[in-house]
N, C-alpha and C positions, 0 to 999 in steps of 0.2 A: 538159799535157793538162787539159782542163776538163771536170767531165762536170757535165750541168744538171738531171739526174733524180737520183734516190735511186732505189734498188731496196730494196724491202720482203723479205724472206723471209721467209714467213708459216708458221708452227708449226701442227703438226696441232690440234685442239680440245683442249685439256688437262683443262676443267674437269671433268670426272667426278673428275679426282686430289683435287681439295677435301673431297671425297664420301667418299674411300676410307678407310678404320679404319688402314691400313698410316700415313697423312699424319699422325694423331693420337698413333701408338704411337711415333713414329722407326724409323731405316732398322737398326737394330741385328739387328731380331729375321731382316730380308727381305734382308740380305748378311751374313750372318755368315761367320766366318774357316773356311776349308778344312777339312774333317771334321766342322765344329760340327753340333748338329742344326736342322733348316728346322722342328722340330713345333712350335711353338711360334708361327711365321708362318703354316705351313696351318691352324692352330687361329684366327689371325685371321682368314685370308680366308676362310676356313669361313663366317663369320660378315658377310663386307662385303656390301653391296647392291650395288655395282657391281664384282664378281667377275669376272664375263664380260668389259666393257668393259677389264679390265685385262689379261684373258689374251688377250685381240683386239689390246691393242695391245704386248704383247710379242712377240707371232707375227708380226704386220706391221713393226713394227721391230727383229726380228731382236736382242731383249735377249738376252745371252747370258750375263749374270749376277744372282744373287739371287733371291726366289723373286718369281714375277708368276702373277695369277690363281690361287696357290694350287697350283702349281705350281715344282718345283724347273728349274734348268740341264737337267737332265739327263732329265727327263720332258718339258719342250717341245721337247728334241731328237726323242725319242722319238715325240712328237707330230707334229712335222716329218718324219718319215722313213716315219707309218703312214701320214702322210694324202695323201703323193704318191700 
């Protein structure tokens, strides 16, 4: 079989993550181990400029670990299930 195209899959827009305080700090603070505490992650995104853009794109893609937009796992469930 010959194929004479390449197909591209193209990624959602990523660059706001350049931007984001979480890219600067490492992933330690925003997936820690089962029980650990997230205050320490919502104490960064407290603080990011692009906050929103990241809790936008964990609700759209359905992250379902670590904290995103300053929220934990279990509060964008939460999120998901008031906003139906």
């Amino acid at each position: 079989m010959h194929i004479d195209t390449i197909t591209t899959i193209t990624s959602p827009d990523l660059a706001w993550q350049q931007e984001a305080l979480c890219a600067q700090t490492g992933a330690d603070f925003f997936f820690p181990e089962p029980g650990s505490s997230v205050r320490e992650a919502k104490r960064i995104c407290g603080m990011c400029p692009i906050r929103s853009a990241c809790l936008e794109y964990a609700l759209d893609n359905d992250e379902r670990f670590g904290v995103w937009g300053g929220l934990s796992e279990k509060e964008r469930l939460e999120l998901r299930r008031t906003s139906r």
